[in-house]
BADOKE-343874 format. One record per residue: residue number from 1; x, y, z of N, C-alpha, C in turn. Coordinates in Angstrom, 1 decimal. Atoms other than C-alpha are relative to their C-alpha. Layout:
BADOKE-343874
   num       nX       nY       nZ      caX      caY      caZ       cX       cY       cZ
   NUM        X        Y        Z        X        Y        Z        X        Y        Z
...
end
This chain:
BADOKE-343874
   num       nX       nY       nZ      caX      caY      caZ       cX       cY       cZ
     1     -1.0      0.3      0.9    159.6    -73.1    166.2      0.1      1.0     -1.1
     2     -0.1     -1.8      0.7    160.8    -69.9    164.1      0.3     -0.9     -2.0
     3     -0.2      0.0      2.0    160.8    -70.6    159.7      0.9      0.0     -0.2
     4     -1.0     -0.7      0.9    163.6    -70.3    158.1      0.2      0.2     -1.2
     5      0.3     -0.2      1.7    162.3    -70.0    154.8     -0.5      1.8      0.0
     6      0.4     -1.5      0.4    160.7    -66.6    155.9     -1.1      0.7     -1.1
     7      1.3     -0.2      1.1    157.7    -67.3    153.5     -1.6      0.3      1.2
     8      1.5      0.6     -0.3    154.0    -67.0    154.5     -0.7     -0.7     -0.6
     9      0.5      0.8      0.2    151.8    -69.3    154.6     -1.0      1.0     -0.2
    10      1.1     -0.6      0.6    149.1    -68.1    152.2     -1.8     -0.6      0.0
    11      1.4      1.1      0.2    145.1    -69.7    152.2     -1.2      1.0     -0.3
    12      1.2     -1.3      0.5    142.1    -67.8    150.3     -0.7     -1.0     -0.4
    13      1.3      1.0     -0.1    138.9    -69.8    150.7     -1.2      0.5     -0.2
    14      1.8     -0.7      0.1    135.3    -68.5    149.9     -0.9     -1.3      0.2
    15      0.5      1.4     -0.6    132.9    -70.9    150.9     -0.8     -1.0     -1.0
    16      0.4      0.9      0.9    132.3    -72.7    147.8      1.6     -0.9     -0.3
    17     -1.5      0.6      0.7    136.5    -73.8    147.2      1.5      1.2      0.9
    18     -1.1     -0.8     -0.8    139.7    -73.0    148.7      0.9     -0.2     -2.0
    19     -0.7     -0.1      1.8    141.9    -71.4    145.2      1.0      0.0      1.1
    20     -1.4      0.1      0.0    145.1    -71.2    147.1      0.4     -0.1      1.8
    21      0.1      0.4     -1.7    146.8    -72.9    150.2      1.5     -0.1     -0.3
    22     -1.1      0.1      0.0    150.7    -72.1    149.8      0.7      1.0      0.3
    23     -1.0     -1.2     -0.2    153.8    -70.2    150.9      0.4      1.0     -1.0
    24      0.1     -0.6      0.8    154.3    -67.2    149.2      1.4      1.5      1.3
    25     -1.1     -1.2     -0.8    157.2    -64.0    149.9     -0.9      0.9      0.9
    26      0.3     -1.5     -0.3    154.8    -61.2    150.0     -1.5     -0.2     -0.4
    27      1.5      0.2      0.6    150.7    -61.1    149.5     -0.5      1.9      0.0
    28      0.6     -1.7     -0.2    149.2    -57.4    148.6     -1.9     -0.2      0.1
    29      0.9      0.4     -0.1    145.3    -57.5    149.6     -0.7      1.1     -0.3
    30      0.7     -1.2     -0.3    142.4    -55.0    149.4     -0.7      0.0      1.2
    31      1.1      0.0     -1.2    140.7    -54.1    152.8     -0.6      1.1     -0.2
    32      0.9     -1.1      0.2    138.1    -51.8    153.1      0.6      1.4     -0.1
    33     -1.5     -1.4     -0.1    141.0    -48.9    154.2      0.6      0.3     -1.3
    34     -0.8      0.0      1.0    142.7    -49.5    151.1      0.9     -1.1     -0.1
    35     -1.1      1.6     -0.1    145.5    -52.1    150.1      1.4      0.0      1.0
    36     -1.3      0.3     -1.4    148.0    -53.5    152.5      1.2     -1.3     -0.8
    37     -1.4      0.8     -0.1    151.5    -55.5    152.2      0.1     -0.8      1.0
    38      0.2      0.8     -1.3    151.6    -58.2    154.3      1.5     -0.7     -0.5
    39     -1.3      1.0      0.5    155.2    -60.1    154.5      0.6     -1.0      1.1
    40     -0.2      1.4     -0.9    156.4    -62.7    156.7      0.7      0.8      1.2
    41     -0.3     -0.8     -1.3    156.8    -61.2    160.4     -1.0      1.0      0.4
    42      0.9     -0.7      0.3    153.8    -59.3    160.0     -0.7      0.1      1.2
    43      1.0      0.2     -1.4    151.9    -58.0    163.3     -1.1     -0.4     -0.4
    44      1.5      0.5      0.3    148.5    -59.7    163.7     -0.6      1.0      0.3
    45      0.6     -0.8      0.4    145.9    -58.3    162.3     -1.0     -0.2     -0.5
    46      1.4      0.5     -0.3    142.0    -58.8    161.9     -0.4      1.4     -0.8
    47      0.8     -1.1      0.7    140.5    -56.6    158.7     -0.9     -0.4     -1.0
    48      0.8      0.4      0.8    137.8    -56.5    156.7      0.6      0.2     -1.4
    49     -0.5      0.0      1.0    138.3    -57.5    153.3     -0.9      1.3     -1.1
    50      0.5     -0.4      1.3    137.1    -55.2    150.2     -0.3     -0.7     -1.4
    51      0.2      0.8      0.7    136.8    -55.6    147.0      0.9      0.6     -1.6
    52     -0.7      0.0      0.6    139.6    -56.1    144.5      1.3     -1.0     -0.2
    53     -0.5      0.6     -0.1    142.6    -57.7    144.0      1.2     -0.7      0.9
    54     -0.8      0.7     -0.9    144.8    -60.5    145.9      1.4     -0.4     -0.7
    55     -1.0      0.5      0.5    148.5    -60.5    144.7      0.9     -0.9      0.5
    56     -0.9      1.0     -0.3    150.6    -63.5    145.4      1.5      0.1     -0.4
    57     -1.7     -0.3      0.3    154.7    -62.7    145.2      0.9     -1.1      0.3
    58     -1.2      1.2     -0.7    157.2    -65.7    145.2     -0.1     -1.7      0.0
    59      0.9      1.2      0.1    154.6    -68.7    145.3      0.8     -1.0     -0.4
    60     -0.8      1.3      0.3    155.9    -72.2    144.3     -0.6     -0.2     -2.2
    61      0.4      0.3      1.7    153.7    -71.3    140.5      0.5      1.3      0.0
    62     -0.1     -1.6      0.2    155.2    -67.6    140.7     -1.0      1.3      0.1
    63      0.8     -1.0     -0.7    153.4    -64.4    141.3     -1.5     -0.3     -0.6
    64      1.5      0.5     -0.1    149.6    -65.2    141.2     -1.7      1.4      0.6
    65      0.7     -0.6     -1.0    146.6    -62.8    141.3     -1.7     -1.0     -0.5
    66      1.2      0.3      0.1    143.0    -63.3    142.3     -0.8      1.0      0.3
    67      0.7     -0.9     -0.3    140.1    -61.1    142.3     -1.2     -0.6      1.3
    68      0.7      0.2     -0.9    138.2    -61.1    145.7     -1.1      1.2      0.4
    69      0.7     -0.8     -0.6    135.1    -59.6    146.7     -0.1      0.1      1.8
    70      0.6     -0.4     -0.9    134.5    -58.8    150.4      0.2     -1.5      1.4
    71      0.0      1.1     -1.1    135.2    -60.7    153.6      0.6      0.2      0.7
    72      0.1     -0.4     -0.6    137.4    -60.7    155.9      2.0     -0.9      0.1
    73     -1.2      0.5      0.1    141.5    -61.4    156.6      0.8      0.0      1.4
    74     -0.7      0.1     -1.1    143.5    -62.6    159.4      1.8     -0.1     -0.1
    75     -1.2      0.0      0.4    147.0    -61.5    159.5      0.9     -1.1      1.0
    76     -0.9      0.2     -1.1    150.0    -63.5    161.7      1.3      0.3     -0.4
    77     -1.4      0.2      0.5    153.4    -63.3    161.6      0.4     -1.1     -0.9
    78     -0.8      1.4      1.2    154.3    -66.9    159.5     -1.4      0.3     -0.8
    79      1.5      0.6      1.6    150.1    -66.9    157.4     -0.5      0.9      0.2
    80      1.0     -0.6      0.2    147.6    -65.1    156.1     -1.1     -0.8     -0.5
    81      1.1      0.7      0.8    144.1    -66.5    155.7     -1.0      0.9     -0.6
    82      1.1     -1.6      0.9    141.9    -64.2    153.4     -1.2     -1.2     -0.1
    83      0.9      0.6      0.3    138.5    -65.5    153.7     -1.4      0.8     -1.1
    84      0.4     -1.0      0.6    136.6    -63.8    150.9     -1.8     -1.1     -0.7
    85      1.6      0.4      0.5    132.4    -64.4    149.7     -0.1     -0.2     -1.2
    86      0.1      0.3      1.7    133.6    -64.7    146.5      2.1      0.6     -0.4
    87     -1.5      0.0      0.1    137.2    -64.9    144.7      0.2     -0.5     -1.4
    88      0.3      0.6      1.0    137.9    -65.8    141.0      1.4      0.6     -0.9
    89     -1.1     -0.3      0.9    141.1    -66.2    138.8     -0.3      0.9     -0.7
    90      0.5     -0.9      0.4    141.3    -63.7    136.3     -0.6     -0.5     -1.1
    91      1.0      0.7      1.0    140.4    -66.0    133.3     -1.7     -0.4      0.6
    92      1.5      0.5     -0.1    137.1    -67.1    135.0     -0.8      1.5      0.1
    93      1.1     -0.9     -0.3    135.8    -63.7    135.4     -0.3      0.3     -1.6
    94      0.7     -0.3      0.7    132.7    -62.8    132.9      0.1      1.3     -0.3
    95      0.7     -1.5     -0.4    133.0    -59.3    131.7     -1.0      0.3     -0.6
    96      1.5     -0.5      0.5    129.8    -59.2    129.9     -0.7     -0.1      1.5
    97      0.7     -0.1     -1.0    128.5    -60.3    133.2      0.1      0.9      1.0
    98     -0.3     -1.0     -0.8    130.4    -57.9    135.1     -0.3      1.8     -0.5
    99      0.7     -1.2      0.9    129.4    -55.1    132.6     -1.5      0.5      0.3
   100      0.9      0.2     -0.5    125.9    -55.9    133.6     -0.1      0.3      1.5
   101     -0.3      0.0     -1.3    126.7    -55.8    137.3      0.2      1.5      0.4
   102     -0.3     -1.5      0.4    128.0    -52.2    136.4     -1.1      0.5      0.3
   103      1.5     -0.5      0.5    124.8    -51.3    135.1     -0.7      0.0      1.0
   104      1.3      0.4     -1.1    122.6    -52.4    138.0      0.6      0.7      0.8
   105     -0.7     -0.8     -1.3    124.9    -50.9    140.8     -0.2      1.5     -0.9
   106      0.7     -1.7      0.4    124.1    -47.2    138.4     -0.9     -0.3      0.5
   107      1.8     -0.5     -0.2    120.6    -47.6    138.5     -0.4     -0.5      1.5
   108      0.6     -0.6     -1.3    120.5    -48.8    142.4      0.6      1.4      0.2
   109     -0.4     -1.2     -0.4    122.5    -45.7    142.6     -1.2      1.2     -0.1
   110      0.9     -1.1      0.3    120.0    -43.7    140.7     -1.1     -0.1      0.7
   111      0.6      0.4     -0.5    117.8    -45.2    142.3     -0.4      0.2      1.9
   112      0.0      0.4     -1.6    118.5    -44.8    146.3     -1.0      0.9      0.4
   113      0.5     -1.0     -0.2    117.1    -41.7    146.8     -0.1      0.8      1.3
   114     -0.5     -0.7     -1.0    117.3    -40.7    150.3      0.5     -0.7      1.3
   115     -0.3      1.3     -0.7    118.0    -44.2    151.9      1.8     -0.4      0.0
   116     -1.4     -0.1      0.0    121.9    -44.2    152.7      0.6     -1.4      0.0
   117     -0.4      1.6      0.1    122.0    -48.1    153.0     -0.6     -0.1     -1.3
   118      0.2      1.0      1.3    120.5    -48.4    149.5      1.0      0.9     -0.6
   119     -1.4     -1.2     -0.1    123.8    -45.6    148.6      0.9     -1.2      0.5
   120     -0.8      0.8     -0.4    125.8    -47.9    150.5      0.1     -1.6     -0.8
   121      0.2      0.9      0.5    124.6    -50.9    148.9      0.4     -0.2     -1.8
   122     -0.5     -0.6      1.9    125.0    -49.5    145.2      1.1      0.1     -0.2
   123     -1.5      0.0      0.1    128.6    -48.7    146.2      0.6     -1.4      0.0
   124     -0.3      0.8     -0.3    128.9    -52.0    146.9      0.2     -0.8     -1.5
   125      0.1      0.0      1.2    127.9    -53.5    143.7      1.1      0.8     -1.1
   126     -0.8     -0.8      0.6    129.8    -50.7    141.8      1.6     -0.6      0.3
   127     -1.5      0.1     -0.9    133.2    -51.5    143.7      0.3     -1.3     -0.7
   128     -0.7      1.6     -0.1    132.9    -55.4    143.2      0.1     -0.3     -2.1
   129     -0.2     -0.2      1.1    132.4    -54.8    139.5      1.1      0.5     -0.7
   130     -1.1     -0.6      0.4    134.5    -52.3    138.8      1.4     -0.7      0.3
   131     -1.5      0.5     -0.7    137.3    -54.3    140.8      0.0     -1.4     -1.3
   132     -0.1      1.3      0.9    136.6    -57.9    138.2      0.5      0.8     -1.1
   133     -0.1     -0.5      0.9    136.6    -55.3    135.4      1.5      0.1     -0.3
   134     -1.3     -0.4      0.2    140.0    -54.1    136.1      1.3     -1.1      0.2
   135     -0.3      1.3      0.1    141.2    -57.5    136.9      0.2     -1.0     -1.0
   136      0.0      0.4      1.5    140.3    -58.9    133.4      0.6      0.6     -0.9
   137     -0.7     -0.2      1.2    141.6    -56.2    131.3      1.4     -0.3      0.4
   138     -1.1      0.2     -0.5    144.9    -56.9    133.4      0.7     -0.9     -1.0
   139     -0.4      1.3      0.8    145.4    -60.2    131.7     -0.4      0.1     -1.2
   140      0.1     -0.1      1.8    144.2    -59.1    128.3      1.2      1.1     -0.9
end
C-alpha cells in the first residue's frame, strides 16, 4: 500500500532508549563514507553508522538534530532505522566531558606506536568527541 504523505518513517534507538520514532521529510546521517540524504523512495541500504550528527527535516516537532556515535543504519524506501551505541540531544551532551574524551583519544594517539588497531582505535575516540563537541557549540 504506497504513502501518500511521502514522509519517512524515522526510528533512532541505542540500546539504553529509543529518542525518536516519527515521520520526518528528509533525515541527513553520518556513515563511515561520509554523510548521506536519505528521502522518502530511497533505495535500500545497509551502512555503517559513524560518528556525528543525525538531522531530522519536517518532523511533527520541526527539524530535530541528534548526535550519534557509531552503529549501524537500515535504509528503505518509506523508513529509516539508525541503530546507534550511543545518541544524545544536543542539550544532554557534557562538553567538559567531551573535552576530556578529546584528551585521552591524543594520548592513545601518542600513544599507539606501531600497533594500527591502537591508531584505529584513538581515531575512534577523537571522531566521537570531536563530533559531540561540534554538536554543542551548534546550539550555543
Amino acid at each position: 500500500m504506497a504513502d501518500e504523505s511521502n514522509e519517512l518513517r524515522v526510528r533512532l534507538v541505542t540500546p539504553e532508549r529509543t529518542l525518536f520514532d516519527h515521520p520526518a521529510a528528509a533525515v541527513e546521517l553520518p556513515s563511515k563514507s561520509g554523510y548521506m540524504e536519505v528521502l522518502y523512495g530511497h533505495a535500500p541500504l545497509l551502512a555503517e553508522l559513524g560518528a556525528g550528527d543525525v538531522k531530522l527535516h519536517g518532523g511533527p516537532d520541526g527539524d530535530q538534530i541528534y548526535n550519534v556515535s557509531w552503529g549501524f543504519v537500515e535504509v528503505l524506501p518509506d523508513r529509516v532505522t539508525i541503530l546507534a551505541s550511543d545518541a544524545l540531544k544536543p542539550e544532554e551532551i557534557d562538553t567538559n566531558r567531551a573535552k576530556e574524551q578529546l584528551d585521552r583519544g591524543h594520548k592513545m594517539w601518542d600513544e599507539a606506536g606501531d600497533s594500527e588497531e591502537k591508531y584505529d582505535d584513538a581515531l575512534r575516540v577523537i571522531a566521537e568527541a570531536e563530533a559531540k563537541l561540534a554538536t554543542a557549540a551548534e546550539k550555543h
